[in-house]
C-alpha positions in Angstrom: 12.2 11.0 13.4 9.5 10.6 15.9 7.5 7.8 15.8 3.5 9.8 15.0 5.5 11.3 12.3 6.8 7.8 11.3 3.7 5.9 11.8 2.1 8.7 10.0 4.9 8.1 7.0 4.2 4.4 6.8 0.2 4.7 6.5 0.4 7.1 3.8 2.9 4.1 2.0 0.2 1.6 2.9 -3.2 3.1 2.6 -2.5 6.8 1.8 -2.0 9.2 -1.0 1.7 7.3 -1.1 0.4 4.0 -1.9 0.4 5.2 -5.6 3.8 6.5 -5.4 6.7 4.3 -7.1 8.0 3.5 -3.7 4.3 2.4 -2.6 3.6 0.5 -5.6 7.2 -1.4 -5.0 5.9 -2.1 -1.8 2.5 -3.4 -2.7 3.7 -5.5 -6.0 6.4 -7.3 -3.5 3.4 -8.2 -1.3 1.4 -8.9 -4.2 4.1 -11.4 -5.7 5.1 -13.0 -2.8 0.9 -13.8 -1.8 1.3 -15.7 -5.6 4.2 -17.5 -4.5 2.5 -18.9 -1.6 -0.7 -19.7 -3.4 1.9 -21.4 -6.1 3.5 -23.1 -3.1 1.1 -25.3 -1.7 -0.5 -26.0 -5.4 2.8 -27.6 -6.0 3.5 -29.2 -2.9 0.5 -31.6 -3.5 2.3 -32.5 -6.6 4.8 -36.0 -4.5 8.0 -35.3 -6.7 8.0 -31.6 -6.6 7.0 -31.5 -3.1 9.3 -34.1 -2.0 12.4 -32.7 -4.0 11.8 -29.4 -3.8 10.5 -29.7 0.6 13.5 -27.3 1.9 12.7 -24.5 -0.3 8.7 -24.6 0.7 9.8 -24.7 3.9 12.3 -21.5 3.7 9.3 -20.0 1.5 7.0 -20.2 4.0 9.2 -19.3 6.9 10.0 -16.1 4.9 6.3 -15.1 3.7 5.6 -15.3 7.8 7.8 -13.2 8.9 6.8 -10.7 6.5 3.2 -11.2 7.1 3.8 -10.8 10.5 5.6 -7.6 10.0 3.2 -6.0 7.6 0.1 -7.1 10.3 1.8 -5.5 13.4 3.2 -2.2 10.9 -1.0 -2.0 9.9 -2.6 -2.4 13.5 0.3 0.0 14.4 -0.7 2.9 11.8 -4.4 2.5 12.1 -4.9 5.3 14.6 -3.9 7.0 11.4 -7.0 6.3 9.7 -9.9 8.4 10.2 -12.3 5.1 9.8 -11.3 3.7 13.3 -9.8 6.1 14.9 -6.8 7.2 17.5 -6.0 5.3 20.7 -6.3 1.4 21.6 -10.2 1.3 20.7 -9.2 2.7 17.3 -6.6 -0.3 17.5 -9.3 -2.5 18.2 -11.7 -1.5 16.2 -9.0 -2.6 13.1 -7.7 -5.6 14.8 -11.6 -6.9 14.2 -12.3 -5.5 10.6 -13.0 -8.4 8.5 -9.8 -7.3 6.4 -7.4 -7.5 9.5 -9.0 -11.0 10.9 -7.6 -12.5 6.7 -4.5 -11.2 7.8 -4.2 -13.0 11.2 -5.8 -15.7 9.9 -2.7 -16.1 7.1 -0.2 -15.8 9.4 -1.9 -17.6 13.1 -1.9 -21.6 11.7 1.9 -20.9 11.2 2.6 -19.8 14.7 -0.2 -22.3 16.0 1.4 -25.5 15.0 4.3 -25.1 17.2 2.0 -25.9 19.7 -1.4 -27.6 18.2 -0.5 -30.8 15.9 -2.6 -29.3 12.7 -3.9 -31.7 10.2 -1.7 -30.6 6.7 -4.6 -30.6 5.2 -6.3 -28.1 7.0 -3.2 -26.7 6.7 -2.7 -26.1 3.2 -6.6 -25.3 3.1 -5.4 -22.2 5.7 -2.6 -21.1 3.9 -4.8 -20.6 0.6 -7.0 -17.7 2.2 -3.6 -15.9 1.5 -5.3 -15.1 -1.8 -8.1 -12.9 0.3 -5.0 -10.5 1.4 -4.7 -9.7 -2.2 -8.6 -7.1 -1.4 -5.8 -4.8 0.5 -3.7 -4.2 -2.6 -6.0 -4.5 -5.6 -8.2 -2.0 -5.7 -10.8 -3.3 -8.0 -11.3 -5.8 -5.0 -13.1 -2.9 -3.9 -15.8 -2.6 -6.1 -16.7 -6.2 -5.5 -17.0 -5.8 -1.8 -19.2 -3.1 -2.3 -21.4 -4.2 -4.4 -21.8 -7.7 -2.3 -22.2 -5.9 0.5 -25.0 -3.2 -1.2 -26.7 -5.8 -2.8 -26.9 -8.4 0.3 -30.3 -8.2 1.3 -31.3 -8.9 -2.4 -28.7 -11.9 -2.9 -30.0 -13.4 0.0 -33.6 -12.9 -0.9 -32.5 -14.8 -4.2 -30.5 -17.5 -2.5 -33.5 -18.4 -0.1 -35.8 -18.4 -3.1 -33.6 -21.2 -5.1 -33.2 -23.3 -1.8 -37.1 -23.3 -0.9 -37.3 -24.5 -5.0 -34.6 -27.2 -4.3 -36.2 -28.9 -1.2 -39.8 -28.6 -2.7 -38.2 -30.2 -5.6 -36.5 -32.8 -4.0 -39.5 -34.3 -1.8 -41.6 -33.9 -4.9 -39.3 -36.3 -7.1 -38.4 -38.3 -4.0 -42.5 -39.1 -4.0 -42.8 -40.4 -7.6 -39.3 -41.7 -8.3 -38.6 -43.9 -4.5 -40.3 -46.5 -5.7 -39.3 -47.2 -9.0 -35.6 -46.8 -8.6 -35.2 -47.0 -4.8 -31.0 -47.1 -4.9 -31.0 -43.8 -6.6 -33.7 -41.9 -4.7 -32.5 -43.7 -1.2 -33.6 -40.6 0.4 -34.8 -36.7 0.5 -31.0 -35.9 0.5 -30.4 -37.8 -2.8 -32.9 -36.0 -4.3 -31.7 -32.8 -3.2 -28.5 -33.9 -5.1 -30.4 -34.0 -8.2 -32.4 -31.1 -7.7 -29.1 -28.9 -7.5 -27.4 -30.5 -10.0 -30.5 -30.2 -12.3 -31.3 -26.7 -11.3 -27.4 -25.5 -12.3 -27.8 -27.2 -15.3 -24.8 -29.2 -14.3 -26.4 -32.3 -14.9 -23.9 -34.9 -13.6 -26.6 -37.5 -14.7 -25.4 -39.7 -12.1 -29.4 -39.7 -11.2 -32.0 -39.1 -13.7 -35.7 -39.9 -13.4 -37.7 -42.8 -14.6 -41.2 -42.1 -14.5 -43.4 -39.8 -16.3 -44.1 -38.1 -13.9 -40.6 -37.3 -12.6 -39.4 -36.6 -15.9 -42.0 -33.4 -16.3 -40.9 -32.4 -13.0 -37.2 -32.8 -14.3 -38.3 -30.7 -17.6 -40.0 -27.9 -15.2 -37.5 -27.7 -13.2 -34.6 -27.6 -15.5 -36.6 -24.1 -17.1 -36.9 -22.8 -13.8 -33.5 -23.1 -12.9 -31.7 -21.5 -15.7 -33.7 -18.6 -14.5 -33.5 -19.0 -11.1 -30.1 -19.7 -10.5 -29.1 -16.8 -12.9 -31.1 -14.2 -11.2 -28.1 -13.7 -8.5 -25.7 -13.2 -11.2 -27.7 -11.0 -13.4 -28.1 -8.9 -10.0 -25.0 -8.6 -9.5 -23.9 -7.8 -13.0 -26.3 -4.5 -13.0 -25.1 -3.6 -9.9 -21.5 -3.6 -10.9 -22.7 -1.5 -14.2 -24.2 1.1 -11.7 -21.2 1.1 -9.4 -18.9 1.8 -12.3 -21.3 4.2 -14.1 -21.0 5.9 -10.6 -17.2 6.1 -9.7 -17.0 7.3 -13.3 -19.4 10.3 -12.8 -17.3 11.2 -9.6 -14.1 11.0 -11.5 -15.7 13.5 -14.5 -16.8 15.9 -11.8 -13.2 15.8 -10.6 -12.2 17.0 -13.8 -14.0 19.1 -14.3 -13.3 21.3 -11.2 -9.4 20.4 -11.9 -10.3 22.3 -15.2 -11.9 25.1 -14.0 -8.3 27.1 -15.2 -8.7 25.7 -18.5 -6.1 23.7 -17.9 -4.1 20.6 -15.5 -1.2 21.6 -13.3 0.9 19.2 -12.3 -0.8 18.9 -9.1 -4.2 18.5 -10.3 -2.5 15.4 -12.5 -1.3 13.8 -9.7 -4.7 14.3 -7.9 -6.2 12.6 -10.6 -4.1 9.9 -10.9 -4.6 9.1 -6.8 -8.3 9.1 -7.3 -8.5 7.3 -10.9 -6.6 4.2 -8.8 -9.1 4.9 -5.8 -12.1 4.2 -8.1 -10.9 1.6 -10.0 -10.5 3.4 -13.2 -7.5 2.9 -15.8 -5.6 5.3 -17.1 -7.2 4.9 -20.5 -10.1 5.6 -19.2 -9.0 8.9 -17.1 -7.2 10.0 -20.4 -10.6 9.7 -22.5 -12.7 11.5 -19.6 -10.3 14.5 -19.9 -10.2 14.6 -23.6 -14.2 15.0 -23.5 -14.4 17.0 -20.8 -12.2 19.6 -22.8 -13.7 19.1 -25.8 -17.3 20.2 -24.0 -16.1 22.8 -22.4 -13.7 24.3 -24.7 -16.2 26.6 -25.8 -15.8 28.5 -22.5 -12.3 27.8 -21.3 -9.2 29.9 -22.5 -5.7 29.5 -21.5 -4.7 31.8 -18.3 -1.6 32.2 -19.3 -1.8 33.4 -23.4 -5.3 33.8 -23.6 -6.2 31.4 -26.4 -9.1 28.7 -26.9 -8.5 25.7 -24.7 -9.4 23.6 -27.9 -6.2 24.5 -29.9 -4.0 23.3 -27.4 -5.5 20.0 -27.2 
C-alpha cells in the first residue's frame, strides 16, 4: 500500500470520518482506558503499601503507556499533512507539532524520556504524568465544546477575572488598615489580608482569620455580598455561553436533516452521515433520534414516499 494512501488511512481512523467507525472507536476507547490507567497509576502509587508492593507493575505500566504515546504522537505529526487545518509538507508538520493539542501530547510522554538524562524531582514527576488527563480533548468530543466556548468567551472571562482581583487587593489594604492594629499576628501583612479577602469573597470561609473591629466586620459583610456575585459572574458567563453553543450545534444538526430528508426519507447513507456529524457536535443519539422524529412530523405534510407514493407520516 503506499504510504499517502496509508497515511491517508490512518488519519481518517484518528481524526476522520473513520474515527466513528467500530475499528476507530476500538482505537480511541483503548487510548481512552489506558489514559485512566495512568491517571489511576500515580493516584495509587502515593498510597506507601500499594506503591511499594505493587512498584514492578507501575513500572511495566508506565513503560507500556510510553511506548504507545510515543507511537500515537509520531503516527499524528505523521498524518497531519492530511488535515486541511495545517496543511501538506514540513510547515504543515510544524504548524501541528506547535498546536496546543500536540504540545499535551509531548508533554505526556518528554518527562519519561527526560529522566534518563535529567534527575527529575518524583514529585514533579507525578505532577507531569497527570496532564495525561488533557490527551483525553483528542478523543472526547464534548471536550470540544468547552474549548470553544473558553476560547469565544476569553476576552469576557478575563474582563471578569481582572474585575474580582482589583476587588481582592482593594479589599485587602482596606481591612489590612483597620484590623493591623487590633490583631497584628493575623493581619501581619497586605498578603494576609489578601488570604482573607479570597477566602471571603468565594464564600469559602476557612475562618482561620476573621475581623475584630467594627469596622472590618461591615467591610467583611460588604464584601461577602459582593462576592457571591462577583465570583459567580464567570460561571454564569460561561453557563449561557454553553446554552448558545449547544442551542447552535443543534440548529446545524436540524438543518442537516432536513436536507437528508428532502426524499422524504433516510438512506443508509444519509444515516451514517448523520451519525458522523451527531458525534462531531456533541449530540447523543437520543437527541439525533428526537430531531428526526420532529422534523418528519413538520414536514410530513409535504413529503411522500418516492418509492410507493404515500404520506411520509404513516410510515413513521
Amino acid at each position: 500500500m503506499p504510504l499517502n494512501t496509508l497515511r491517508h488511512r490512518y488519519f481518517q481512523l484518528l481524526d476522520g470520518e473513520q474515527a466513528f467507525s467500530i475499528t476507530g472507536k476500538l482505537i480511541n476507547g483503548f487510548i481512552i482506558i489506558l489514559i485512566v490507567l495512568n491517571v489511576t497509576g500515580v493516584i495509587l502509587e502515593t498510597i506507601p503499601e500499594i506503591g511499594e508492593q505493587y512498584s514492578p507493575y507501575f513500572q511495566i505500566l508506565e513503560v507500556f503507556s510510553v511506548l504507545v504515546f510515543t507511537l500515537e504522537y509520531l503516527i499524528r505529526v505523521w498524518i497531519s499533512a492530511e488535515n486541511p487545518k495545517y496543511g501538506p509538507g514540513i510547515k504543515g508538520k510544524l504548524r501541528y507539532i506547535f498546536s496546543p493539542i500536540a504540545l499535551i501530547d509531548l508533554l505526556v510522554i518528554l518527562p519519561f524520556y527526560l529522566s534518563f538524562f535529567i534527575n527529575i524531582d518524583l514529585r514533579y514527576l507525578r505532577l507531569l504524568r497527570l496532564l495525561r488527563l488533557l490527551k483525553l480533548s483528542h478523543y472526547i468530543r464534548s471536550m470540544d465544546i468547552f474549548i470553544k466556548v473558553v476560547a469565544s468567551e476569553l476576552a469576557s472571562l478575563a474582563s471578569a477575572v481582572f474585575a474580582v482581583l482589583v476587588l481582592v487587593v482593594l479589599a485587602a489594604c482596606v481591612m489590612f488598615a483597620l484590623e493591623h492594629q487590633a490583631q497584628p499576628e493575623a493581619f501581619k501583612s497586605v498578603l494576609d489580608a489578601i488570604w482573607w479577602a479570597v477566602v471571603t469573597m468565594t464564600t469559602v470561609g476557612y475562618g482561620d482569620i476573621t475581623p475584630v473591629t467594627a469596622g472590618g466586620k461591615v467591610l467583611a459583610i460588604l464584601i461577602m455580598l459582593l462576592g457571591v456575585g462577583t465570583v459567580a459572574l464567570p460561571a454564569g458567563m460561561l453557563a449561557a455561553r454553553f446554552s448558545e453553543e449547544l442551542q447552535d450545534r443543534k440548529s446545524a444538526m436540524t438543518a442537516e436533516v432536513i436536507n437528508a430528508l428532502e426524499d422524504g426519507e433516510l438512506s443508509r447513507n444519509e444515516k451514517s452521515m448523520l451519525a458522523r456529524l451527531s458525534n462531531k457536535y456533541g449530540i447523543s443519539e437520543e437527541d439525533l433520534n428526537q430531531i428526526i422524529r420532529n422534523k418528519k412530523l413538520e414536514l410530513g405534510h409535504q413529503l411522500h414516499c418516492p418509492k410507493c407514493g404515500a404520506h411520509i407520516t404513516d410510515k413513521i
